[in-house]
C-alpha positions as CSV (number, residue, x, y, z in Angstrom):
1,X,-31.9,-57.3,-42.3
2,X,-31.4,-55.8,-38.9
3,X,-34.2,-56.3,-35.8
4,X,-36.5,-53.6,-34.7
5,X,-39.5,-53.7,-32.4
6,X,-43.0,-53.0,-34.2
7,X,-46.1,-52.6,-32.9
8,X,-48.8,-55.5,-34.2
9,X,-52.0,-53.9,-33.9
10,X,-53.8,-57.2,-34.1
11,X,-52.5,-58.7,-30.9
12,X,-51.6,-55.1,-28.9
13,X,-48.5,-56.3,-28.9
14,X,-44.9,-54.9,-29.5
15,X,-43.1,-57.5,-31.8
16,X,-39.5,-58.1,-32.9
17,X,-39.7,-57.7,-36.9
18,X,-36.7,-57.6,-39.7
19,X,-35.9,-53.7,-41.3
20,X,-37.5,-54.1,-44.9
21,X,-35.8,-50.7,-46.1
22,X,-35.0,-47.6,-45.5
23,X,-35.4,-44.2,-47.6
24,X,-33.2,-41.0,-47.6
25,X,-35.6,-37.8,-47.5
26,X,-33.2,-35.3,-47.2
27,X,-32.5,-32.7,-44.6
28,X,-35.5,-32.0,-42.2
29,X,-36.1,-30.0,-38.9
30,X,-35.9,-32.7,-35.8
31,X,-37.8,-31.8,-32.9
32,X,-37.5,-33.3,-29.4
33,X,-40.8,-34.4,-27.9
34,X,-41.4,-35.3,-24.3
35,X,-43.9,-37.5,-22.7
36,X,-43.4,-38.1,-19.2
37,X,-39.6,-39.0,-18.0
38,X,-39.4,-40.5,-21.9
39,X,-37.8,-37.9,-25.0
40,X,-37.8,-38.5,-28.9
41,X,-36.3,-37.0,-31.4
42,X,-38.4,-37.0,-34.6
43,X,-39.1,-35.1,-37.6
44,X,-42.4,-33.5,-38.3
45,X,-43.7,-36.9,-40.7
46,X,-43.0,-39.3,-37.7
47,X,-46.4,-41.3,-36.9
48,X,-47.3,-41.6,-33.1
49,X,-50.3,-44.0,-31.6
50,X,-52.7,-41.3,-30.0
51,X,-55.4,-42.1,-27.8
52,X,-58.2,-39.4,-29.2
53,X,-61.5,-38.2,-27.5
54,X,-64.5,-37.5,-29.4
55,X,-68.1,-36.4,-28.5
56,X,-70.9,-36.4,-31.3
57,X,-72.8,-33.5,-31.0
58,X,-75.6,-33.2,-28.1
59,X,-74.0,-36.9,-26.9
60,X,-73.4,-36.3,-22.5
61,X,-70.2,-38.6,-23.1
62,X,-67.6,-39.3,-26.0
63,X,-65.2,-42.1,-26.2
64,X,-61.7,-42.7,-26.8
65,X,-59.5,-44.1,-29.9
66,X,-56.7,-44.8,-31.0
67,X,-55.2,-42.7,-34.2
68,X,-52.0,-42.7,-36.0
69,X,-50.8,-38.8,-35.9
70,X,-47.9,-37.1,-37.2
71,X,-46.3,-35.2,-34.9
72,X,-47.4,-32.0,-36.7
73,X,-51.1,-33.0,-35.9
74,X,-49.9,-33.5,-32.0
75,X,-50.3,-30.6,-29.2
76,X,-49.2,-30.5,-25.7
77,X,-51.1,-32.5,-23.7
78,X,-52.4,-35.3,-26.2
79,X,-51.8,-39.0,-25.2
80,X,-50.0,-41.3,-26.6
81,X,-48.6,-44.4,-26.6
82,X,-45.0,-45.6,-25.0
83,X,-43.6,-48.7,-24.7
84,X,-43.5,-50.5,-21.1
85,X,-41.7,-53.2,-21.6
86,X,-39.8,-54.8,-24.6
87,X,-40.0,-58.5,-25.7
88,X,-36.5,-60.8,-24.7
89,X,-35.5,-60.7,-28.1
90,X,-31.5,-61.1,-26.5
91,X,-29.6,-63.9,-26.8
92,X,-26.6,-65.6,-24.6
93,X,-23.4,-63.9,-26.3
94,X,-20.7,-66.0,-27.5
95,X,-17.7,-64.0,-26.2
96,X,-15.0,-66.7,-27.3
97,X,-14.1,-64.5,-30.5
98,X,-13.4,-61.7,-28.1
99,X,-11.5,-62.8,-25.6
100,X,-8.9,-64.7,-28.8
101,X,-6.7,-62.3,-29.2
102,X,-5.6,-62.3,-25.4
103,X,-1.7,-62.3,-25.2
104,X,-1.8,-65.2,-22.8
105,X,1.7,-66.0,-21.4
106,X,3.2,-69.1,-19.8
107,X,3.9,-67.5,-16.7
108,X,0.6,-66.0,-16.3
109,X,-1.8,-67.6,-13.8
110,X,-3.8,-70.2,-15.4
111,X,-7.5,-69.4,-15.3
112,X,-10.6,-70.5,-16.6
113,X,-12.4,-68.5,-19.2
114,X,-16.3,-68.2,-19.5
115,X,-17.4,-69.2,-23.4
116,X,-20.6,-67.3,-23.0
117,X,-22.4,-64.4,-21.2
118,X,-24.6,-65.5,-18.3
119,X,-26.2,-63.7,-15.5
120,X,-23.7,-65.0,-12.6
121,X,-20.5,-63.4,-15.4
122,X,-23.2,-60.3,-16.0
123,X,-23.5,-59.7,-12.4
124,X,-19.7,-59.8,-12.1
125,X,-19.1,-57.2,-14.8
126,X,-21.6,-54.7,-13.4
127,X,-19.9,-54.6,-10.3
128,X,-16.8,-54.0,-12.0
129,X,-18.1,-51.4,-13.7
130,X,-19.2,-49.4,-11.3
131,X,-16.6,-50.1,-8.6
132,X,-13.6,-51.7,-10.3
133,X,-10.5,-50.4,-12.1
134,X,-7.9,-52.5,-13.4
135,X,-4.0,-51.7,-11.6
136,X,-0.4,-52.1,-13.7
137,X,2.7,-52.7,-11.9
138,X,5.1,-52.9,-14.8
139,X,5.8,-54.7,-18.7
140,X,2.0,-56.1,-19.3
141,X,1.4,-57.4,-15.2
142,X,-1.8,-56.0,-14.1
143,X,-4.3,-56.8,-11.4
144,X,-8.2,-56.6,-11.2
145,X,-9.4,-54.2,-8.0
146,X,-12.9,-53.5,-6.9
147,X,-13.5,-50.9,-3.5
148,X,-15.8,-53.1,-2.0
149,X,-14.9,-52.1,1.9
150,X,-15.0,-54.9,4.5
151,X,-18.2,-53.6,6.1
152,X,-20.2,-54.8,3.3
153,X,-19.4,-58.2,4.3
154,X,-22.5,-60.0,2.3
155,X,-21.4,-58.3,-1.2
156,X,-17.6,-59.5,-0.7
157,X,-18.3,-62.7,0.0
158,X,-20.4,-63.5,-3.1
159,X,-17.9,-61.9,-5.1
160,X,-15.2,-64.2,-4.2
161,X,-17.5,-67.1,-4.8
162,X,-18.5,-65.7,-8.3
163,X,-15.2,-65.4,-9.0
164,X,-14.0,-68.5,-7.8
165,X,-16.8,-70.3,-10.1
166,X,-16.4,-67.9,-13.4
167,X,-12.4,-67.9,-12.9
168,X,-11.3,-70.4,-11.2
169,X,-9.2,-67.8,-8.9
170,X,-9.6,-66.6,-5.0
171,X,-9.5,-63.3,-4.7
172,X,-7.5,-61.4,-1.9
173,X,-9.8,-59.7,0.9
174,X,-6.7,-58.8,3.2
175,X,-7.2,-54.5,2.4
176,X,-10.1,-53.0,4.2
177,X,-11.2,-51.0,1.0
178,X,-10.6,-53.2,-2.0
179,X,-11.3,-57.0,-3.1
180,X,-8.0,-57.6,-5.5
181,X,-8.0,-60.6,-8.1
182,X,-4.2,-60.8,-9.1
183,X,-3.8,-62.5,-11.9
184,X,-3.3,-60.8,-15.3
185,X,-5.4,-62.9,-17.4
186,X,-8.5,-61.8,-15.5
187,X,-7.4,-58.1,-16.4
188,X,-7.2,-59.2,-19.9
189,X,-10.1,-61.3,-19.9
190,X,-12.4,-57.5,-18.6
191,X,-10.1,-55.7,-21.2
192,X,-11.3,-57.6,-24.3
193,X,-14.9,-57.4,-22.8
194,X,-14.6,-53.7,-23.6
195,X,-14.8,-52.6,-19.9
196,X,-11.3,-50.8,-19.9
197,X,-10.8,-47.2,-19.2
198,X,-11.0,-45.0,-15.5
199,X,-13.7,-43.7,-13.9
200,X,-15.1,-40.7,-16.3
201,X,-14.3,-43.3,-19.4
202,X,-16.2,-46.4,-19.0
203,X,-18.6,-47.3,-21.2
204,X,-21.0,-49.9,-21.5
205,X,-20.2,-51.9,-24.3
206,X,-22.5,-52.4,-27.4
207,X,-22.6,-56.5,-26.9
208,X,-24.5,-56.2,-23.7
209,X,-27.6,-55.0,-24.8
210,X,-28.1,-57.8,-27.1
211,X,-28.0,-60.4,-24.0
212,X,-31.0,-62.1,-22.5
213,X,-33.1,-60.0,-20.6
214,X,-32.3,-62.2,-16.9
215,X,-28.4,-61.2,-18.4
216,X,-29.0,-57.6,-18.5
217,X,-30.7,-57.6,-15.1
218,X,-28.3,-58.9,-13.6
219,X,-25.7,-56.6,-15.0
220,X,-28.2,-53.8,-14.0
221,X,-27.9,-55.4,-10.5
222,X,-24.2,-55.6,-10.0
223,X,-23.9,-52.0,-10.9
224,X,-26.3,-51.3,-8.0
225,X,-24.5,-53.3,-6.1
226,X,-21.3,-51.2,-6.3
227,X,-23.0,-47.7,-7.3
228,X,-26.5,-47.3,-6.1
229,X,-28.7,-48.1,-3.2
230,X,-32.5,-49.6,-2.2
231,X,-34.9,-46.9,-0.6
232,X,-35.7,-49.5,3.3
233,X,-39.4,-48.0,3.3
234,X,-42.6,-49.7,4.0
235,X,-43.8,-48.1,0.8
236,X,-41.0,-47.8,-1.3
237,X,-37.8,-50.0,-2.8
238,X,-37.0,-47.8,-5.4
239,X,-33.4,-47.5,-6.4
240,X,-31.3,-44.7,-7.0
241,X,-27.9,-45.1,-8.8
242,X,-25.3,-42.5,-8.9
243,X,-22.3,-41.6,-10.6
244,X,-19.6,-39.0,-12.4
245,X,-19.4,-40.7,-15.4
246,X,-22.5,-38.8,-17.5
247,X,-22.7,-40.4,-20.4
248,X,-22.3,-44.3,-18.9
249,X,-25.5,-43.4,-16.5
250,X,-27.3,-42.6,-19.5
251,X,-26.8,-46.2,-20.8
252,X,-27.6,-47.1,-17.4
253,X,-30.7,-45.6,-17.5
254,X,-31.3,-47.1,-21.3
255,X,-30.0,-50.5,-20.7
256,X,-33.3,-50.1,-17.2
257,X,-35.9,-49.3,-19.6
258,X,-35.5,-51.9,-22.4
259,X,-36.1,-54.4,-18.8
260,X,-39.1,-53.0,-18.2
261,X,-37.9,-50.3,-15.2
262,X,-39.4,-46.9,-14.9
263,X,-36.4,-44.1,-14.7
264,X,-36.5,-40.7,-13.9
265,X,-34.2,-38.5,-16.0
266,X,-30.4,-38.2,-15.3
267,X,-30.1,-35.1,-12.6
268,X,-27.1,-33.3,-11.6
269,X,-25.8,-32.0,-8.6
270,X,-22.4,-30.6,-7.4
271,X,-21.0,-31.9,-3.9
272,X,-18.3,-31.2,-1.9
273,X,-15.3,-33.6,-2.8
274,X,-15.2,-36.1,0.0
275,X,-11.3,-36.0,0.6
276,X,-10.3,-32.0,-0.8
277,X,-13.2,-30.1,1.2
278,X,-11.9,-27.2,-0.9
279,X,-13.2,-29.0,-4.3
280,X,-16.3,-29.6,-5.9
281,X,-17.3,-32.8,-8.2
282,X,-19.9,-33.0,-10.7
283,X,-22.5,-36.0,-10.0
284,X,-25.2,-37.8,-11.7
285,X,-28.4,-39.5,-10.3
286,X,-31.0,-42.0,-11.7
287,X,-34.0,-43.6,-9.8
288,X,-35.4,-46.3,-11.0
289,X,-39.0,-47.6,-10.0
290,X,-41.6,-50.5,-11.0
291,X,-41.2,-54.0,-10.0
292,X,-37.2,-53.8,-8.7
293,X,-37.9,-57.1,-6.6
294,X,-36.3,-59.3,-9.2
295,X,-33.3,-57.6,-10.1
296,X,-30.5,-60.6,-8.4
């Protein structure tokens, strides 16, 4: 009943299409296969579209084809096929069921509450994400922060209009380091979206990857926003995006593929920390590449 992609060999196309079945076949050796910046992990039986050369004998030239192999029939250096880019099989996420169980009080702030994803709320999140942590003061009052400093004059100004038109709130820009949206129900409201948690324990939450494809752009472009940075060259605008948080960079990177982005692996590094020159923190880095000029 579930969705997977399949490839339709009539049209060369990759197609959504519904799981028929599945099959139990006991324990097997998995092995990890790598083409490019992409990995698998498959066992041995696990068909992959080759791209096979053949020569008759005495011909000066041979020709390519494709072939289904199993992995145990592929060497090092054989072609094959990967995906580029996915079909939009997402879909604009009803979040109302969610964001129910609020505990909404009569002293709170009133505020208004989006129904539905979109890429304006998507774009919002991602900033978050990357550069926003929610701050208690006491009982269940709590404020929404994001360290955007007052240099980066352009990004604080659309994120108080976004928030004015998903919220219905103005944030505060008075500190130099940090946009601040006080009012509890926002907190809640990025709570109940599954976004809570420090630094080193955000995740991405399961519910984004099924949005629209413009929706998960834009979230990709709000993290950017707050975590990453465009490569100013002539030649290049590729993006690099950087963070301590392993395991969220990874879904990061994930979430850039299914658009359609090339991504380098996640690499590590160890810096010194910018505060405690006697520490060291663990960091993570991505770059993404392709056709970045439409990310919002």
């Amino acid at each position: 009943g579930e969705t997977v992609f399949a490839f339709d060999e009539r049209t060369n196309s990759l197609v959504p299409a519904p799981v028929k079945g599945r099959a139990h076949k006991g324990r097997r050796t998995v092995h990890r296969v790598k083409v490019g910046n992409r990995e698998i992990r498959a066992t041995d039986n696990h068909p992959f579209l080759s791209l096979e050369y053949t020569r008759k004998e005495g011909a000066q030239r041979g020709r390519y084809r494709r072939r289904w192999k199993y992995l145990r029939d592929l060497k090092a250096g054989d072609l094959v096929a990967v995906s580029k880019k996915l079909p939009d099989a997402g879909s604009s996420q009803d979040l109302t069921q969610r964001l129910a169980a609020r505990d909404i009080s009569p002293r709170d702030r009133a505020i208004s509450v989006p129904e539905r994803s979109s890429p304006e709320l998507m774009w919002w999140l991602g900033l978050y994400i990357g550069d926003g942590f929610i701050h208690r003061s006491g009982g269940r009052k709590r404020r929404v922060e994001i360290a955007i400093p007052s240099t980066e004059t352009a990004l604080r100004e659309r994120l108080v209009s976004e928030t004015e038109s998903l919220f219905g709130i103005t944030p505060s820009t008075v500190d130099d380091m940090r946009v601040t949206v006080g009012a509890t129900q926002v907190a809640e409201v990025v709570e109940h979206l599954g976004f809570s948690g420090g630094a080193h324990e955000k995740r991405v939450p399961e519910w984004v990857f099924n949005t629209t494809l413009a929706e998960r752009e834009a979230f990709l472009a709000g993290y950017i926003d707050a975590d990453g940075y465009v490569r100013d060259h002539a030649k290049n605008k590729d993006v690099a995006i950087t963070s301590g948080n392993e395991p969220m960079i990874e879904q990061m990177r994930q979430l850039a593929l299914g658009c359609g982005l090339r991504c380098s692996r996640v690499s590590h590094f160890n810096s010194r920390h910018p505060i405690d020159r006697n520490r060291r923190v663990a960091g993570h880095r991505v770059f993404i590449g392709g056709d970045v000029s439409h990310l919002p």
